[in-house]
C-alpha positions, 0 to 999 in steps of 0.5 A, spaced: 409 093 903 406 086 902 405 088 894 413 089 894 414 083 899 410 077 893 412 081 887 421 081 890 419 073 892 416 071 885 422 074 882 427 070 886 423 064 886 423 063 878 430 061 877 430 056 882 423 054 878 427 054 871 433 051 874 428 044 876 429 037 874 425 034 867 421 030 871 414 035 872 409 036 877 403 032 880 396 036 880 393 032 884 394 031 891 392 032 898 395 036 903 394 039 910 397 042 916 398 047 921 396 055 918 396 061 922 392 067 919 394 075 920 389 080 921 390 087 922 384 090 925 383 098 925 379 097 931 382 098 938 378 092 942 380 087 936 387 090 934 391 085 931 388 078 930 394 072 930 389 066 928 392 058 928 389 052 927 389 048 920 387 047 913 387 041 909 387 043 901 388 038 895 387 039 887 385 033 881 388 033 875 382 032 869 386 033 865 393 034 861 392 041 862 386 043 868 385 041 875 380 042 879 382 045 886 379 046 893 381 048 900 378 050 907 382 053 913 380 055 920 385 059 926 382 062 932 386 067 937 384 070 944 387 076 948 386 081 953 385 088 951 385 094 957 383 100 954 384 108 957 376 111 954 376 117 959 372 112 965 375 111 972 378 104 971 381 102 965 375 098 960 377 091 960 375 085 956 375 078 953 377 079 945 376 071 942 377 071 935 375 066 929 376 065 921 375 061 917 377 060 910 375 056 904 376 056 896 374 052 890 377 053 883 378 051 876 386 051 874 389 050 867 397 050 867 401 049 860 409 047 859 413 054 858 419 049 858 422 043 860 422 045 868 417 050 869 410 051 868 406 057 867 399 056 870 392 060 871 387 060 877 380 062 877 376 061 885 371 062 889 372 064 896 369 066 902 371 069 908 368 068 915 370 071 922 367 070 928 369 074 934 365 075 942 367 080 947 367 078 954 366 084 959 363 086 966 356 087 962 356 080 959 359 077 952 358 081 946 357 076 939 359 078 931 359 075 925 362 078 919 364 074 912 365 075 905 363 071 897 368 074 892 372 070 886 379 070 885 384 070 878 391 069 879 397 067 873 404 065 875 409 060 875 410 052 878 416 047 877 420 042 880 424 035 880 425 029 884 426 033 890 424 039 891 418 044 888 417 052 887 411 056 885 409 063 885 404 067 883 400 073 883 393 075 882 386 080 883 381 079 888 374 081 888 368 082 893 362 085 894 363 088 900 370 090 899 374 093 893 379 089 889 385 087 891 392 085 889 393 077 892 399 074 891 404 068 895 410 063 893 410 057 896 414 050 894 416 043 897 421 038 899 420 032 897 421 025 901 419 020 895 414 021 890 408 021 895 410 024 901 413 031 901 413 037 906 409 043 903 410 051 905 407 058 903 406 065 904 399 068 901 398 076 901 392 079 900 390 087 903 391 086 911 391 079 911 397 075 911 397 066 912 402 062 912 401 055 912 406 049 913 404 042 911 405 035 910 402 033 903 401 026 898 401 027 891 399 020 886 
């Protein structure tokens, strides 16, 4: 469903790039805002994890073709659960729930056109979730995380005012197989610093959207 999802936004995203301005793109910038993370846990205390917090990301041009790019997000999420195991009472407990995601990577982009480019990613990731369970016997604690690297291809574009991008990739791990990545995302530009960024990014059962103000020189 979400493979369907990205893949349909890419498609509608390429005419609005190829219809861009002459006038590029800047790869290096500085962003950051509020992001909130989606996890569907196959779990029945955990459940569904909703996480908002924020992220901060920024990419340097070292290069008229490379960047080198990085980004570190934080969302936290706390519920009730009330579970029906058999016992008298229904079992009751506390769920709080941390993730943090960050990523450092190398970027190559090349002019497809006037209005577009194509561009190329390869990144390292890590995944950490922290989570405490707090019940009548006390509190519960847990940490889970994930190294893995991330290669992805797609396509950025934009003018004056406004910027698009999409792209689509594979993602690896250790401790889990590898899995299809994608998001689009774009920006209004208020100047030619200031803009106002959005995205989506997909990958297995984690779903981030991310809404931020970024500066661009």
């Amino acid at each position: 469903m979400k493979k369907r999802f990205v893949l349909a936004a890419m498609l509608a995203a390429a005419p609005f790039v190829a219809s861009a301005a002459d006038n590029g793109v800047s790869y290096t910038y500085i962003e950051g805002g509020y992001n909130q993370a989606r996890i569907d846990h196959d779990d029945e205390i955990l459940g569904d994890f909703d996480a908002d917090g924020g992220y901060l990301r920024g990419s340097f041009g070292v290069s008229k073709s490379v960047y080198l790019f990085g980004s570190y997000a934080s969302g936290e999420d706390s519920d009730n659960v009330s579970l029906d195991i058999g016992l008298p009472d229904p079992y009751e407990a506390k769920v709080d729930d941390e993730l943090t995601i960050s990523e450092i990577g190398v970027g190559f982009h090349s002019a497809m056109g006037e209005r577009v480019d194509f561009i190329g990613e390869l990144a390292y990731f890590r995944m950490e979730e922290d989570f405490k369970v707090h019940d009548d016997e006390g509190t519960f604690t847990d940490r889970w995380h994930v190294n893995g690297g991330r290669a992805s291809v797609g396509i950025r574009g934009g003018n004056e005012q406004v910027e698009g991008w999409a792209k689509i990739g594979y993602l690896d791990a250790s401790d889990f197989n590898g899995n299809f990545v994608g998001g689009v995302g774009g920006q209004y530009k208020f100047n030619q610093t200031w803009g106002l960024v959005g995205e989506v990014e997909v990958f297995d059962d984690l779903s981030r959207y991310m809404v931020g103000v970024r500066a661009s020189f």
